[in-house]
C-alpha positions as CSV (number, residue, x, y, z in Angstrom):
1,X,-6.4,-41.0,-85.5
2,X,-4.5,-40.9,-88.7
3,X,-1.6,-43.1,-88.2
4,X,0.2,-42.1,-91.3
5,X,-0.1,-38.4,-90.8
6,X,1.2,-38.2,-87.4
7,X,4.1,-40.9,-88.7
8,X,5.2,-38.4,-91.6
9,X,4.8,-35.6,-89.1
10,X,6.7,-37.3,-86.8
11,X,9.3,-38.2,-89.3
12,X,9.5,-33.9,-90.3
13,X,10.8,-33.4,-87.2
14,X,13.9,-35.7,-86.8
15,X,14.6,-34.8,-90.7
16,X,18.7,-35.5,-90.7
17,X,20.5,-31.8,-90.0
18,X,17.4,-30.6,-88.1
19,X,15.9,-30.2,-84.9
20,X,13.6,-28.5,-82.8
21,X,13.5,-24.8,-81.1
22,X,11.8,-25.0,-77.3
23,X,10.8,-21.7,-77.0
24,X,7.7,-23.0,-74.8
25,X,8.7,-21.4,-71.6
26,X,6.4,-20.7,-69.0
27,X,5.8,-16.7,-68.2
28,X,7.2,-17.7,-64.7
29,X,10.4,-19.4,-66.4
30,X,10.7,-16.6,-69.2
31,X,10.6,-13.8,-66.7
32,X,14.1,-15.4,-65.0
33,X,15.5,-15.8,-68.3
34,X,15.1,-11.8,-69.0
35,X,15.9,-11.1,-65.5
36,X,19.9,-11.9,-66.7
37,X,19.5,-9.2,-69.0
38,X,17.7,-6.4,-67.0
39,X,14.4,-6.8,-69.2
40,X,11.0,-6.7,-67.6
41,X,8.6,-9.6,-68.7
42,X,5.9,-7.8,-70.2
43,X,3.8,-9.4,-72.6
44,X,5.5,-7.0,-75.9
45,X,8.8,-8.2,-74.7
46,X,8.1,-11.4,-74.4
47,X,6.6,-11.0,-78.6
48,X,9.4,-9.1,-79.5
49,X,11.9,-11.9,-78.5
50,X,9.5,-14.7,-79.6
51,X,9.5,-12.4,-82.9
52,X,13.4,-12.3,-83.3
53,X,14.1,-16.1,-83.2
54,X,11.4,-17.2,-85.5
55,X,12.0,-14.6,-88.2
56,X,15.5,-15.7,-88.0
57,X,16.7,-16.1,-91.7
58,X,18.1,-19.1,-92.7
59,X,17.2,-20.8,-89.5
60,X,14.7,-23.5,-90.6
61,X,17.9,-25.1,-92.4
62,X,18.3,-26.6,-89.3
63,X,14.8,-26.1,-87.7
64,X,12.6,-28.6,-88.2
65,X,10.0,-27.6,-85.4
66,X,9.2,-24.8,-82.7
67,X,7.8,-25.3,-79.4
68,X,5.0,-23.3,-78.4
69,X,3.8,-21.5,-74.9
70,X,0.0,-20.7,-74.6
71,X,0.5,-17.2,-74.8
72,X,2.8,-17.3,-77.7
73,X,0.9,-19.7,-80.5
74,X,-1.7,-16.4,-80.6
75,X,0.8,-14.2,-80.9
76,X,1.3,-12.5,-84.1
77,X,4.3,-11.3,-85.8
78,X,5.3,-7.6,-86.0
79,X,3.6,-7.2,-90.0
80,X,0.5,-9.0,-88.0
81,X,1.1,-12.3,-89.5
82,X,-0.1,-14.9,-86.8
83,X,3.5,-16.7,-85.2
84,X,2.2,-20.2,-86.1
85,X,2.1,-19.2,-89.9
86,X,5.4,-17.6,-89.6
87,X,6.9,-20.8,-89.0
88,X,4.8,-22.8,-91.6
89,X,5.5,-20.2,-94.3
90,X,9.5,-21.6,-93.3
91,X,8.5,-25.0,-93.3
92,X,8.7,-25.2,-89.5
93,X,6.3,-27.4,-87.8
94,X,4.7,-25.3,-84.9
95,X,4.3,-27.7,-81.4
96,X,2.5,-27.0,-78.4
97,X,3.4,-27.2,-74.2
98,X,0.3,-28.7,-72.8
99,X,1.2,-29.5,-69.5
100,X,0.2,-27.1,-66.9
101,X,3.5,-27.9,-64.7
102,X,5.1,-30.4,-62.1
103,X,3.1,-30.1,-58.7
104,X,4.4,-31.6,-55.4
105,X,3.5,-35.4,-55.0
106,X,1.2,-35.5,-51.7
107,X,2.7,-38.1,-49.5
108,X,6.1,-38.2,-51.3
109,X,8.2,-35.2,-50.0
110,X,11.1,-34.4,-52.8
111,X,8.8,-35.6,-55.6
112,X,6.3,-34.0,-58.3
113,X,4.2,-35.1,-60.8
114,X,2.8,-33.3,-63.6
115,X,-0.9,-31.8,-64.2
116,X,-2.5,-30.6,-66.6
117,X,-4.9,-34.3,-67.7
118,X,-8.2,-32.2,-66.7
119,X,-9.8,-30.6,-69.4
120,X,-7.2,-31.9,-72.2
121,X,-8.9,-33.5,-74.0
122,X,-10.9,-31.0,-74.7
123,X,-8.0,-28.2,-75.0
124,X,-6.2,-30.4,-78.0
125,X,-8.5,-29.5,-80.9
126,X,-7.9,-25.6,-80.2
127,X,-4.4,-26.2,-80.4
128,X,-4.4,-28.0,-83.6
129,X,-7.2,-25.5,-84.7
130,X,-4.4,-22.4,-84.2
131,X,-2.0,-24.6,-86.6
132,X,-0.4,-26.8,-84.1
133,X,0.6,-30.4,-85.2
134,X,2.9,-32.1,-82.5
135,X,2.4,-31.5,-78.5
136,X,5.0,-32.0,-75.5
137,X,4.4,-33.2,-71.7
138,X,7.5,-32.5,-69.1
139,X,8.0,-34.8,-66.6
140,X,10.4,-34.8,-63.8
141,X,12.3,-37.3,-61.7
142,X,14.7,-36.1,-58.8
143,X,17.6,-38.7,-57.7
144,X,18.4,-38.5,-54.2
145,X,18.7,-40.5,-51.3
146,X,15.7,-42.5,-51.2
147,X,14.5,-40.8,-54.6
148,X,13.0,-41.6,-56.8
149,X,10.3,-44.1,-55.6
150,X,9.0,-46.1,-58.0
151,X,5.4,-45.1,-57.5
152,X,6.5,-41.7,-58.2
153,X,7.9,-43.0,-61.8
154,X,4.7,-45.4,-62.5
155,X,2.6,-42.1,-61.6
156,X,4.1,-39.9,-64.3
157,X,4.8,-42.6,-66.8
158,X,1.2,-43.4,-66.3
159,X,0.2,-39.2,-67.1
160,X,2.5,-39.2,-70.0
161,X,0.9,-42.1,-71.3
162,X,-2.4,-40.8,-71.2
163,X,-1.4,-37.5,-73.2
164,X,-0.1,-39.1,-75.4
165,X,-3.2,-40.8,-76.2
166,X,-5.4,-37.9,-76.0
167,X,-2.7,-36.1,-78.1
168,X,-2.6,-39.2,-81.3
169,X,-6.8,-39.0,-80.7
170,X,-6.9,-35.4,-81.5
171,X,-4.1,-35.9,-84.5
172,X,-1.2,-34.0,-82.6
173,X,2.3,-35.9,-82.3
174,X,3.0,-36.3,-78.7
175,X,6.7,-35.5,-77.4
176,X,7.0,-37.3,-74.4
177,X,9.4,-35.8,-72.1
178,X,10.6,-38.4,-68.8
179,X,13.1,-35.8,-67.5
180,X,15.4,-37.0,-64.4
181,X,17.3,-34.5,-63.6
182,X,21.1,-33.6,-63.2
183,X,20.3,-31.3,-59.9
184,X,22.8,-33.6,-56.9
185,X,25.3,-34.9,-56.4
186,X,25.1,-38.8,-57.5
187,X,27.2,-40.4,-60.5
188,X,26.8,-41.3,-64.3
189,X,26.2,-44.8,-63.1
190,X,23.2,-44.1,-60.5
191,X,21.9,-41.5,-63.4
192,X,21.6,-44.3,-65.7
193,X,20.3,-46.4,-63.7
194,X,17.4,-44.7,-62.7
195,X,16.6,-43.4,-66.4
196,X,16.7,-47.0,-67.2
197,X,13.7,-47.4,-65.2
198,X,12.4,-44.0,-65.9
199,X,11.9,-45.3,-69.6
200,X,11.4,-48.6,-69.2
201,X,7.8,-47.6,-67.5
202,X,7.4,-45.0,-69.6
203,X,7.2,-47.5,-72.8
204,X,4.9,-50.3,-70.4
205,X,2.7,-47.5,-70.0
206,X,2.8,-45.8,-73.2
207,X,1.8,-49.5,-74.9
208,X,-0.6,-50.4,-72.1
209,X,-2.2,-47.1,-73.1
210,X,-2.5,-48.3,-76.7
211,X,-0.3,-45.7,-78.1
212,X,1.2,-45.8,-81.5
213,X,4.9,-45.2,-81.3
214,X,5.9,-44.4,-85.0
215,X,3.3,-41.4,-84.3
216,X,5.5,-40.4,-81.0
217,X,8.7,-38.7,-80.4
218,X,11.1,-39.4,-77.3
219,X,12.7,-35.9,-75.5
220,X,14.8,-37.5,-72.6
221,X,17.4,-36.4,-70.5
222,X,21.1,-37.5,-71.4
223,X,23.0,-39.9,-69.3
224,X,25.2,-37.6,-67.4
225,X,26.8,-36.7,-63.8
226,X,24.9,-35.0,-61.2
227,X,25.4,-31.3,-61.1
228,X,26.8,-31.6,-57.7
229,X,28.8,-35.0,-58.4
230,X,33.1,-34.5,-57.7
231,X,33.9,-37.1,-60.8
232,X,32.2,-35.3,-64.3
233,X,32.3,-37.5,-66.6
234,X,33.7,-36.2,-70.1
235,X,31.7,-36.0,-73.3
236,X,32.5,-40.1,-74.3
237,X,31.5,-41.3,-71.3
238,X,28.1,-40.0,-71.5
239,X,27.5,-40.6,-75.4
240,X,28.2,-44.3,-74.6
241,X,26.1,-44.1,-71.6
242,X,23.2,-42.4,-73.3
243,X,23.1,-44.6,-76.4
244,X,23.6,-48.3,-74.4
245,X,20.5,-46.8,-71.8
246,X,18.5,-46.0,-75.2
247,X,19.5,-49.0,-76.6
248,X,18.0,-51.2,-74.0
249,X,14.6,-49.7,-73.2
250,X,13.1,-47.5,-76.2
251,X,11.5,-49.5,-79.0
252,X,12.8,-48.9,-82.9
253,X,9.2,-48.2,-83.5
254,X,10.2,-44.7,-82.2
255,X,11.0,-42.4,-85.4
256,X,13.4,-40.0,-83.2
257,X,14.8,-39.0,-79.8
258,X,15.2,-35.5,-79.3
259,X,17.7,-34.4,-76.4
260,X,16.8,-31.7,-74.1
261,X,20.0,-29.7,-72.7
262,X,19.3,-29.8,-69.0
263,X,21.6,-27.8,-67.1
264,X,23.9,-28.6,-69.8
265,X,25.9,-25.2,-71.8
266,X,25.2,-24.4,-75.3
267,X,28.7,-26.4,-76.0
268,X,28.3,-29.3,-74.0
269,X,24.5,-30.1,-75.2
270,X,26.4,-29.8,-79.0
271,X,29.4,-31.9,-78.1
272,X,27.1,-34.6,-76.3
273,X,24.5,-34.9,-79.6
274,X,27.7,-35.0,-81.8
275,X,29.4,-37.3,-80.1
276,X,26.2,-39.9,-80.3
277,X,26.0,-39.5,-83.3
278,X,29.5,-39.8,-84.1
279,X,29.5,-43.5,-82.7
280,X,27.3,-44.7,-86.1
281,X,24.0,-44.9,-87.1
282,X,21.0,-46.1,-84.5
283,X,17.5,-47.3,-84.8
284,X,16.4,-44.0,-84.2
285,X,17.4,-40.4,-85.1
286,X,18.9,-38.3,-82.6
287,X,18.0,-35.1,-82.6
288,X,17.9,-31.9,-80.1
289,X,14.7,-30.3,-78.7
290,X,16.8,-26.9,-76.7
291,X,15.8,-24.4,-75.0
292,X,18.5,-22.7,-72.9
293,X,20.9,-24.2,-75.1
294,X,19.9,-22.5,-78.2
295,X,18.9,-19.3,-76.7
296,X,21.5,-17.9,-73.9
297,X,23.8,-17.1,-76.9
298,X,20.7,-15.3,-77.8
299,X,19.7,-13.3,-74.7
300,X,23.3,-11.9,-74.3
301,X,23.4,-11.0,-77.7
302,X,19.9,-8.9,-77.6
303,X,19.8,-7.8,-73.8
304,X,16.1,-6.3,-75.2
305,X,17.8,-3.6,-77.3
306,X,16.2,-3.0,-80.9
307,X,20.0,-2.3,-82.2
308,X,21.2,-5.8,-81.5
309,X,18.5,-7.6,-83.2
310,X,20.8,-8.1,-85.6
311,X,23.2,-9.0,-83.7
312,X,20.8,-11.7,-81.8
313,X,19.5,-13.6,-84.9
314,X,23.3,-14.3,-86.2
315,X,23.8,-15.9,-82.4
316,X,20.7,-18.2,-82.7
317,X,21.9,-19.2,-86.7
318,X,25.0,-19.7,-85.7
319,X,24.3,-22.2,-82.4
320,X,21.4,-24.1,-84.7
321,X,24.0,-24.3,-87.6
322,X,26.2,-26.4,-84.7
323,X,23.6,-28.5,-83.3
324,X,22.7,-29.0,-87.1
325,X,26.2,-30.4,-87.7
326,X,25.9,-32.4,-84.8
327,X,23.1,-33.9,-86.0
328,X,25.7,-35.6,-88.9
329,X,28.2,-36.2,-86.2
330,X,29.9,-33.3,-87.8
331,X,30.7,-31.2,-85.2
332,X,33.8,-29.5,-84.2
333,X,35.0,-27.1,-81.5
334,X,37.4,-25.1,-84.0
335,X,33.2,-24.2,-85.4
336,X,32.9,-22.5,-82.2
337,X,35.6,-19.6,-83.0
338,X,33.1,-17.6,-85.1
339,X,30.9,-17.0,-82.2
């Protein structure tokens, strides 16, 4: 391991303005998204689209880093150029899902936890060989009655922990993603609460593990209201949440956090980054890892049609320019009128 390089890559992809593209979807999860647009999920689709957001131009001013599938990271570009040099030619850092999905919890109904540990270690090098240089791991918590337990927490804590390892051993930068989720109907209060603990075991386990956290990056949920909760609370409520949960449990060794957008709208995932990063500066950078949030604008835009290419790539510029102004705390919603 070369703690150095994996610090500076680290440090590449919370670069202030910038943050990362998770275009990592699943062919399961991809084949919903073009289900809203009437597009069948063949593999040529799937390049096509993969093709139109990172030949974007002007996008890596606020792109710092793309999130591989698989299937995509040997893709190649329409001119034949292989996707992972695209993105370097651009200055964009190519990543890589490694996680093979969240799996029920045997003996713990309403729980998962995440596999994918067999035959990692091994898998890594090919990754880094195909011009990956950072890696991610999803997690997921549920809060419900009863839920989570904590053995389901330790249990994924403990699997991010060891990817994480394998990842720094193999000279990738591990993104370590402890999602609880804003599915239900509980309150800002119970959702910090449990992501408290959620992170708090994450970083026992991560040090236990021996893990070197300058060479890590955080991608966390936001502090928010459940889905299903009657009182929403507004875009202050969870900034201040988000940053005094952060505060408390994630160590300043950490270079970045990088929010994912969760249920959240293209707007409200901008609003929330902005408004954290309104409130000053922090030990770490906060940054965005989106996928939905960066890519329904997208999807409507294109609906699989080669005329509103065009079209398409002026939808994704325009929502990374916002969540590049967030990044600065520079965000306003009057930016939103030349959608």
């Amino acid at each position: 391991m070369n703690l150095g390089e994996l610090a500076g890559t680290a440090r590449s992809l919370v670069v202030p303005g910038k943050g990362i593209l998770a275009a990592d979807e699943s062919s399961p999860t991809i084949e919903k998204r073009f289900k809203t647009i009437d597009l069948p999920s063949t593999e040529e689709n799937r390049r096509t689209y993969r093709d139109l957001l990172f030949t974007t131009p002007g996008a890596s001013e606020f792109i710092s880093g793309v999130i591989l599938y698989d299937e995509t990271i040997r893709q190649r570009a329409g001119d034949g150029t292989p996707f992972t040099e695209v993105l370097q030619r651009q200055g964009i850092v190519p990543g890589i899902k490694v996680d093979e999905g969240a799996k029920a919890l045997i003996g713990f109904p309403g729980e998962k936890i995440t596999e994918g540990l067999d035959g990692l270690r091994e898998r890594l090098p090919e990754y880094r060989s195909l011009g990956a240089r950072f890696a991610k791991w999803r997690a997921v918590i549920d809060i419900g009655p009863g839920l989570p337990t904590r053995y389901c927490i330790r249990a994924n804590a403990h699997a991010l922990a060891r990817y994480a390892a394998l990842c720094q051993e193999a000279g990738l930068v591990p993104i370590v993603e402890p999602e609880v989720l804003m599915d239900g109907a509980h309150t800002i209060g119970r959702c910090e609460e449990v992501t408290t603990e959620v992170l708090s075991l994450v970083y026992a386990e991560l040090t236990s593990h021996r893990v070197a956290l300058e060479g890590t990056l955080l991608k966390p949920n936001m502090v928010v209201s459940g889905k299903g909760c009657p009182d929403q609370a507004g875009v202050p409520q969870v900034a201040e949440a988000t940053v005094r949960t952060l505060s408390r449990v994630v160590p300043p060794a950490v270079p970045g956090i990088v929010f994912l957008s969760g249920g959240q709208t293209p707007r409200q995932a901008t609003e929330h980054l902005n408004a954290m990063n309104a409130m000053g500066k922090h030990p770490w950078e906060l940054s965005f890892s989106y996928g939905r949030a960066l890519q329904d604008p997208v999807l409507k835009a294109w609906k699989g049609m080669p005329a509103n290419v065009a079209a398409a790539k002026h939808a994704f510029l325009l929502r990374a320019r916002l969540n590049g102004a967030a990044r600065h705390g520079s965000y306003s919603p009057s930016m939103e009128a030349s959608t």
